[in-house]
C-alpha positions, 0 to 999 in steps of 0.5 A: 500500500502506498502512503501519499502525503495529501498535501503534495497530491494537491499541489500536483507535486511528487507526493510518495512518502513510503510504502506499508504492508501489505506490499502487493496492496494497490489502495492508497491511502495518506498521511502528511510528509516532513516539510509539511508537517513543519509547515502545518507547525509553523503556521499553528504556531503564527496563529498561537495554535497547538495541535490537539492534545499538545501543550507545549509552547514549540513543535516537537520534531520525532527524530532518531539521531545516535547520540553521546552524552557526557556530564563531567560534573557527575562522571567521567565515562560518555553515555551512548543513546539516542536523541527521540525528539527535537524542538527549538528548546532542547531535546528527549534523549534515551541514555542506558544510565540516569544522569541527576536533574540539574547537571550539565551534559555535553551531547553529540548528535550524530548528523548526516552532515557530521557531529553537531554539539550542543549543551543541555541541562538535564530537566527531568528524566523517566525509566522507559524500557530498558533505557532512562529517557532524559529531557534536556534543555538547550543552555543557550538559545538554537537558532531559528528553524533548528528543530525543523532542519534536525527533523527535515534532514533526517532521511525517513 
């Protein structure tokens, strides 16, 4: 079964975004593809809109970017995880090793286009599986559209 993103179709622009079980299945069906899922957001939020059931402020972007994590303060060995989510300000990291509320960790996501590097403070965190999930907060401001072009490079 083949996945259209709806808005692409009316636009008249390739709109395939993947295909799903069944294979042999010729129905379609849609869904809405990356750049306009960030458009949809970013409209919303000019509009001081959310999506329903969404709290926050800014957009979260889903995304699975391998990542390192160090918070020297508290130990010296790096955690290796991945980051879950993005948004413009901070990240869901799921580490194997809870690191305290209030540290400071080094994080190293590891992009298409190469490392990036960004500090955080750990918000709060979550046992979830076999992993602790840490919320954490950008300690200095990303720039316009950071979350969106994390979420947008991402290949699917």
């Amino acid at each position: 079964m083949k996945v259209l993103c709806i808005y692409c179709v009316k636009a008249g622009e390739p709109a395939l975004i993947r295909e799903k079980e069944p294979l042999d299945d010729p129905k379609i069906t849609h869904g809405i593809c990356r750049r306009h899922q960030v458009q949809l957001h970013q409209e919303l939020q000019a509009l001081g809109l959310t999506l329903r059931g969404e709290q926050r402020r800014f957009a979260r972007f889903p995304v699975s970017l391998p990542a390192t994590g160090r918070a020297p303060q508290v130990t010296k060995s790096v955690l290796n995880g991945m980051v879950r989510s993005v948004g413009s300000g901070g990240i869901l990291a799921e580490f194997p090793r809870e690191t305290p509320v209030g540290s400071v960790m080094h994080v190293v996501l590891q992009r298409r286009h190469g490392p990036l590097e960004i500090e955080c403070r750990v918000t709060w965190t979550a046992k979830a599986g076999g992993v602790i999930r840490h919320g954490l907060a950008f300690l200095t401001p990303q720039p316009p559209g950071f979350a969106e072009d994390l979420f947008l490079e991402e290949p699917r």
